[in-house]
N, C-alpha and C positions, 0 to 999 in steps of 0.2 A: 544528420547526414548519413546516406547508403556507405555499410561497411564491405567491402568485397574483397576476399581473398582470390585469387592468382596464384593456380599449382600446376607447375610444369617444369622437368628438368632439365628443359632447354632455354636458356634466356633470351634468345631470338623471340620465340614465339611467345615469353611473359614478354616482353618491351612491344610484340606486334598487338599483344591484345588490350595493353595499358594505351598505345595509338590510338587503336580502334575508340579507346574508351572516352580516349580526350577528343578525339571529332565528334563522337556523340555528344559531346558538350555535358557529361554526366556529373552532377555535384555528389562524387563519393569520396571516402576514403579507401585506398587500394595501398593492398598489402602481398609479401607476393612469398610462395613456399618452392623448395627445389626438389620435393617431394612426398609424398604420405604423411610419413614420421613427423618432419617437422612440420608438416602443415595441420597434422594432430596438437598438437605443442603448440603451436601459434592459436589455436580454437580454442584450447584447456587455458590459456594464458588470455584470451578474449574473444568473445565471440562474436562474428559478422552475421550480417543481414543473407548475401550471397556467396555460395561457393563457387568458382569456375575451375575446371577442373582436369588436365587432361586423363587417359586411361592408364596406357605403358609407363611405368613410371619405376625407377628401382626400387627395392626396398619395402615400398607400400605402394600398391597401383591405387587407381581413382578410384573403384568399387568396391575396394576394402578402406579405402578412407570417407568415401561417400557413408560406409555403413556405420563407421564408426562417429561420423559426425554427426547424423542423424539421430543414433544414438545419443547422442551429448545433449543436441541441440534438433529437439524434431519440429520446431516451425524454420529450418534453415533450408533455403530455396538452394539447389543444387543443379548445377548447368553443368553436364558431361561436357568437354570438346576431345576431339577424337577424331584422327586421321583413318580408325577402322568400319566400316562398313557391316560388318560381322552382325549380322541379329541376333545373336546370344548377347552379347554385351549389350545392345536397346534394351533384352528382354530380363538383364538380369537388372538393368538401371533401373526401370518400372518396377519391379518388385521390391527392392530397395527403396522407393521413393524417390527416384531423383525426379527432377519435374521437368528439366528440358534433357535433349541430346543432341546435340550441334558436330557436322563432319566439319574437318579441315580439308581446302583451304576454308578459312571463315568468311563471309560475306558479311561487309558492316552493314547493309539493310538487314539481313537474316539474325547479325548480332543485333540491331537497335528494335526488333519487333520482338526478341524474344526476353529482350532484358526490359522492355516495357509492360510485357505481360506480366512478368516476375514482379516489376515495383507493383503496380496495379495489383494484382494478388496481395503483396504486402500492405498495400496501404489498407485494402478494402479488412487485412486480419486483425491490422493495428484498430481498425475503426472498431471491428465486433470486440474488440480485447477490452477499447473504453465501455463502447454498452453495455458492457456483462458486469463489468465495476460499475458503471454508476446501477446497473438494477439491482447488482447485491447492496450496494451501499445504501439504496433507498429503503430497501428490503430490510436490512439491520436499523436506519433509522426510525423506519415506522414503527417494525417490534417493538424497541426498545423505548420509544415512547407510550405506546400500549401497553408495555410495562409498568411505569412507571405514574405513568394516570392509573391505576390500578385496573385495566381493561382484564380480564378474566378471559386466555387463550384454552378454548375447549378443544379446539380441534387439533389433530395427533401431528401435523402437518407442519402446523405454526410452533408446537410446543418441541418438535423436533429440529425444527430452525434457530427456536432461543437457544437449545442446546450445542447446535452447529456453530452459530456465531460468539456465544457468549463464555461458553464452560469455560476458555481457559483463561480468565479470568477471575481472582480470586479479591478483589480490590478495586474500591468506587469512592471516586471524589465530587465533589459540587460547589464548584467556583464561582463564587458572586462578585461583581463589581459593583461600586458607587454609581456607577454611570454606564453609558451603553458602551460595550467596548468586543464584543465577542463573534458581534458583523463587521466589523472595521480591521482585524486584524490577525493574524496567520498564525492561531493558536498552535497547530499542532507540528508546526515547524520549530518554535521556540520549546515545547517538546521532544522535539527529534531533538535538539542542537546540547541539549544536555544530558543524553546517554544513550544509549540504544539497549529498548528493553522493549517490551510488547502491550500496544494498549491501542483505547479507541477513543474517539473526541468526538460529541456531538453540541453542537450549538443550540440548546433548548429557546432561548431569547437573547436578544440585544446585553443582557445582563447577569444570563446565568449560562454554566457551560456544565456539562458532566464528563467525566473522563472515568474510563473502566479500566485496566490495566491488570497485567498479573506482575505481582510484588515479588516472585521468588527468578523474575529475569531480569530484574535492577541487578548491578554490579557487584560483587561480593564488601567491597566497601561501601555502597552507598546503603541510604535505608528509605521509607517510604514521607516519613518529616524531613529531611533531605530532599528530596526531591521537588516536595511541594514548596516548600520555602524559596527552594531556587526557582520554582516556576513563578510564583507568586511576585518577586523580585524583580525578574526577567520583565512580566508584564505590563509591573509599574515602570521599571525604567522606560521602557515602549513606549508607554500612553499616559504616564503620570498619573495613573487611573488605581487608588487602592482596591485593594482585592481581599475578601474572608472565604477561607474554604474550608470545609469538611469533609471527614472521610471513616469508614470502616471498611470490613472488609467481606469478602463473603464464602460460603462456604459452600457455593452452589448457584447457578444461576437462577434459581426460584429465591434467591433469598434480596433480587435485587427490587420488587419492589416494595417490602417492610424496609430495608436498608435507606433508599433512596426515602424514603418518609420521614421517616429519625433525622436524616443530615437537612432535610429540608426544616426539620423543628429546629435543628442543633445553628444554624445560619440564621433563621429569622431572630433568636433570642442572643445572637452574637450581641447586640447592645450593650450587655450586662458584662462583657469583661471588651474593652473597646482599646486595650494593647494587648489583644491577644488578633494572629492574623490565623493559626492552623487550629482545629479544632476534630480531634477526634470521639469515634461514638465510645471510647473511654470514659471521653470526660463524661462526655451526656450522661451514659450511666452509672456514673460516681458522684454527681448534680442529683439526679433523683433517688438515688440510693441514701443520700446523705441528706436530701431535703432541704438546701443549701439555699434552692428555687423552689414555691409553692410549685405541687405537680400541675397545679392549672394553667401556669403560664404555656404548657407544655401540649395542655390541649384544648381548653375553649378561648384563651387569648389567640395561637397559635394562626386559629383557622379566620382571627378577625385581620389579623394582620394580614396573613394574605391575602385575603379579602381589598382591605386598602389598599396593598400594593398593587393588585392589579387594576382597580379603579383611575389610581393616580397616573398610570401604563398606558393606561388606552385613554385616559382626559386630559391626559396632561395638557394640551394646547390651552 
């Protein structure tokens, strides 16, 4: 719903413009200020889609609260009304950014063509706002698969993109399910819903998911086995679907795809301890340090097993 503030120290003319607003039949929320000051205050407190706004106002006039709004908030659509004529005031609103300027008395056709223009405008910013996310988003998904298949990024372009997207991230997990469960359900909400801390979720298959996150914006009491444990939890309860994941950390975003290789070894030989659900590249390198596991399992068994799994993937019918 359209949020639209109402500034004017006259309540006559807020109750005639909120009128206006319910004959236009408009589905917004309307909020209404008695001038500047508090109409600052009500923005810093929440921000709306539209300002309307008169000039003369005590304390803070429109053009110094226009400027300050804008400020705050610069995709905030701002509609002068104003009983002055004065071309200084048009010329100083255009400088400022305001995008309409309406004389009083107000005309409700001259009101409804120009607050139509303003949604129009808004809808069409909301629209570019998603395509710009989903092209970054595709953009990070592809890198980051190109990663992780060990694609070899020569060009300065793409190597300056992994470091745009990925650097602040210091920490990479790889979550396997029994079954397919990672198209079917809203991973990284059940994420959000246990901390707020900074990371990414990609959906590699039906069955495996990777998450990148940076470890030092978890909570000062949580930790990074904490975390996973509860997300591992969360999912089963979800989908009754067990889950084994892995993780290390990294020190660099060049260092994600050797990392991402290791958890990918460290998950497929999960077999070998089958009450264990977290596994970090600790253990892995305390398993081959200690030769606890022949190192073959680790690499010419490794590449057979994936091998069948993806056979069994794509035949399964």
């Amino acid at each position: 719903m359209i949020q639209i503030l109402i500034v004017d120290d006259e309540k006559i003319e807020r109750n005639g413009i909120k009128f206006l607003l319910k004959q236009l039949h408009m589905e917004a929320e309307i909020r209404e200020a008695v001038n500047g000051v508090k109409a600052l205050e009500a923005l810093e407190e929440k921000p709306v889609d539209i300002l309307l706004t008169d000039i003369k106002m005590p304390f803070m006039d429109g053009l110094e609260l226009s400027k300050h709004a804008l400020a705050l908030y610069p995709d905030l659509r701002v509609v002068i009304i104003s009983a002055h004529e004065d071309f200084s005031y048009a010329q100083t609103a255009i400088r400022l950014g305001v995008c309409e300027y309406l004389l009083k008395p107000i005309q409700p056709q001259e009101l409804n063509n120009i607050l139509q223009k303003v949604l129009s405008s808004i809808k069409e910013q909301h629209l570019q706002k998603r395509l710009d996310s989903m092209t970054a988003n595709y953009a990070k998904n592809h890198l980051l698969l190109q990663l992780i298949q060990g694609s070899t990024l020569t060009d300065e372009h793409s190597k300056l993109l992994v470091k745009t997207y990925f650097s602040d991230f210091n920490a990479m997990a790889l979550l396997e399910s029994r079954q397919d469960l990672f198209d079917s359900i809203q991973t990284e909400s059940y994420i959000n819903s246990i901390c707020n801390f900074n990371f990414y979720f990609l959906t590699l298959t039906p069955s495996l998911g990777l998450l990148l996150l940076n470890e030092r914006t978890l909570p000062s009491s949580f930790n990074l086995d904490m975390l996973l444990e509860q997300l591992s939890n969360m999912l089963h309860c979800a989908s009754l679907i067990s889950l084994k994941i892995s993780y290390g950390f990294l020190s660099d975003s060049a260092d994600i795809p050797a990392i991402y290789k290791k958890l990918e070894e460290l998950l497929e030989n999960a077999f070998l301890f089958p009450n264990r659900t977290i596994f970090s590249l600790n253990l892995y390198n305390e398993m081959k340090k200690a030769q606890e596991i022949p190192s073959s399992i680790f690499s010419s068994a490794s590449g057979k097993i994936r091998e069948v799994k993806h056979y069994i993937y794509d035949h399964y019918g």
